[in-house]
N, C-alpha and C positions, 0 to 999 in steps of 0.2 A: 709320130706313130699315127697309122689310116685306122679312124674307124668308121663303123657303120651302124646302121640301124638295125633292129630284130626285134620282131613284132612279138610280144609273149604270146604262143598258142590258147592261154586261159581266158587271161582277162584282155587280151590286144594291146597290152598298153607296149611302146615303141622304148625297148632299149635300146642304148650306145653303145655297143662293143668292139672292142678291137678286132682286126682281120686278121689277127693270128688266132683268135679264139673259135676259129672255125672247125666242128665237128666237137668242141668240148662244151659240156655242162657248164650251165649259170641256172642262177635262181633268181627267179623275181623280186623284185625289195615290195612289192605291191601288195603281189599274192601268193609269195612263197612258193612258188610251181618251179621246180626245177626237170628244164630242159635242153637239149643239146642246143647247138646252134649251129642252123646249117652252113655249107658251104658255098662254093660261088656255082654251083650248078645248081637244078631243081634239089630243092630240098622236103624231104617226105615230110606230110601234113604230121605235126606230133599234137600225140594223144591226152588229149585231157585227161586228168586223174580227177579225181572228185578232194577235195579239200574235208581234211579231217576237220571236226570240228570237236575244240577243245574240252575235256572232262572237266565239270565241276569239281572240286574237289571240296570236303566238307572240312571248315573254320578252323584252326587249330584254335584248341583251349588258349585261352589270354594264360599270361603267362601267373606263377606267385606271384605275392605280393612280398618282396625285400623283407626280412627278419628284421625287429626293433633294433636301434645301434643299442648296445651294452650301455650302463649304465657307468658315471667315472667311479664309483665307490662300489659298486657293483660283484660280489664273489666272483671266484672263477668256477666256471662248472662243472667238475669231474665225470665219467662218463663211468658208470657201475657196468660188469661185466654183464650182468644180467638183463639189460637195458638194450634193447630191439629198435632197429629203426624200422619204423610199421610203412606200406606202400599205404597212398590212400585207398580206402573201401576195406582196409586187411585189420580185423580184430587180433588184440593180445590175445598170447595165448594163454593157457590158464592151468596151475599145477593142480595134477589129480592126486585125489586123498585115496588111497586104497582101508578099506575099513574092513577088519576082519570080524564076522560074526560070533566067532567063540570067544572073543573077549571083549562083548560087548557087556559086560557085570557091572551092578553100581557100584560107584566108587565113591569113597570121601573127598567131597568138596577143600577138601584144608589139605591132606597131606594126601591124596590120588592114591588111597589102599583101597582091596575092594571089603566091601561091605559083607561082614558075615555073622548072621543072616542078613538077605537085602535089603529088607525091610525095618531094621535096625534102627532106632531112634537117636545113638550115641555111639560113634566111632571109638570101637575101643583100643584103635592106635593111638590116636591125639587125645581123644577127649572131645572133639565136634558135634554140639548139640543139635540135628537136621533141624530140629522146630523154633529152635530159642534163636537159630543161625551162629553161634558163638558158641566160643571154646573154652570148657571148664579145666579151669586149674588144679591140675591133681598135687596136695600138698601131703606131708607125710605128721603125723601129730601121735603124742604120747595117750599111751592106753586111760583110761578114765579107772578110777579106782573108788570105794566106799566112800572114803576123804574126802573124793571129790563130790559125790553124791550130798553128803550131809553139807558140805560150804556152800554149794548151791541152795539150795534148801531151807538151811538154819534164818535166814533173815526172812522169809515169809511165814517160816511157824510163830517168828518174834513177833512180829508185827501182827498176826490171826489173833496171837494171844492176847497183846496190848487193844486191840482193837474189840475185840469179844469184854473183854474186863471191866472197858473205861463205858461202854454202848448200855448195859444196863442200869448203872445207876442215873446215865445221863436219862433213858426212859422211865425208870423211877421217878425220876426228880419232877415229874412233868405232873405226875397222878399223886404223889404221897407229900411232897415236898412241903405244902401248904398246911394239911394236919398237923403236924410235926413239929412247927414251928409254931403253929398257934399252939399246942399239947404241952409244949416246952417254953412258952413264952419267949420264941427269940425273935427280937428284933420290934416286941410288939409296943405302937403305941399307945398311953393312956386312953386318948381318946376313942369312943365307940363313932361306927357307920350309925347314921340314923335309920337308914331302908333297914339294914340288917341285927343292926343292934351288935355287931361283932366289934372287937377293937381291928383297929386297921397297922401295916406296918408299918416301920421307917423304912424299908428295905421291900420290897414284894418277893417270894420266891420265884417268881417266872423268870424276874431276873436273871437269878444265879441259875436256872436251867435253859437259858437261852446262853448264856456263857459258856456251860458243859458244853449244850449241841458245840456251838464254835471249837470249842477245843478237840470235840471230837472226831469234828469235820475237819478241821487242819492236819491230825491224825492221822485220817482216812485217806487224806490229799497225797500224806507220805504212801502209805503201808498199802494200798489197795492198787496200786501201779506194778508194784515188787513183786503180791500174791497173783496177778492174773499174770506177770508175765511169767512166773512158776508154772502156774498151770499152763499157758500156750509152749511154753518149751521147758517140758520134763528132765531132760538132758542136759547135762552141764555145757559149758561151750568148750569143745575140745582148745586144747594149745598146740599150737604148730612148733615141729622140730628144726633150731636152726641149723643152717648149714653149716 
């Protein structure tokens, strides 16, 4: 097979082409200019095109980064209905509370009843103290009766009484005790005080009045706990009814 030469019209550079390819299109491997090729007579000068020049094109994004391999003990992950695959830049979306203004009323914190009046310190569904934060025990107890008044009662009149009885002889004893005993000769002995010329005791009275106080004070230890807690709560202490 004959070929021949063919000058590229663009850049001049000298293809080799077959001499059957006469009157048909080639492209240059040089300058990519494709033009016919003439034939064995004058062939018309061909026209330059201007040579497109390539568009930049901007970077494609690198790509992810590979998802960690699973782990060998690792769950498997179930996929909940309500679970969105998000595009990057796309926020979750987020469920709306619709709030109705006519029942916006306070409520009990413990059992969600509304509060009547609102301002109400003690929820009288439950029992929900708003200040104490806690829930009083509603228990159901039998009636209080006289009986019960005077049992209450009886052991601090006892005691008021034993205490009032035994308080002024021990006060006596403190101012008379000594006359008494010198008046009655008890306990005195022969010998006189020389300062005073008095006979003196085997025994002193302060003693036996310093014994009273004690006794009266251990008394008072009992009975004086019993009368103020009388007095701080008048009221017997109810009994609750069993179930």
């Amino acid at each position: 097979m004959s070929t021949r030469a063919v000058n590229c019209p663009n850049c001049q550079k000298s293809i080799q082409v077959p001499a059957e390819a006469a009157g048909k299109k080639i492209k240059c491997k040089a300058c990519q200019h494709i033009f016919p090729v003439p034939g064995d007579g004058p062939a018309k000068p061909a026209v330059a095109r201007p040579v497109a020049k390539p568009v930049a094109r901007p970077a494609s994004p690198p790509p992810p980064p590979p998802p960690p391999a699973p782990e060998a003990n690792a769950p498997i992950p179930f996929k909940d209905d309500d679970d969105e695959e998000l595009v990057p830049g796309q926020q979750a979306k987020g469920y709306g509370v619709n709030i109705d203004p006519s029942e916006d009323v306070p409520r009990c914190p413990f059992c969600a009843k509304d509060l009547d009046p609102p301002d109400t310190k003690i929820c009288l569904n439950c029992g929900y103290d708003m200040e104490q934060r806690k829930r009083h025990r509603t228990v159901k107890t039998y009636q209080l009766t006289s009986g019960d008044y005077i049992k209450w009662w009886l052991p601090a009149v006892i005691w008021a009484f034993v205490l009032i009885n035994c308080a002024w002889p021990t006060v006596a004893s403190f101012f008379t005790l000594e006359d008494q005993w010198r008046k009655n000769e008890i306990m005195l002995n022969e010998e006189s005080n020389k300062l005073t010329g008095k006979k003196e005791f085997f025994v002193h009275p302060m003693a036996c009045s310093v014994c009273c106080s004690l006794v009266w004070l251990g008394l008072a230890g009992w009975g004086v706990p019993v009368i103020v807690k009388r007095i701080k709560q008048p009221k017997p202490t109810e009994v609750e009814k069993k179930k």
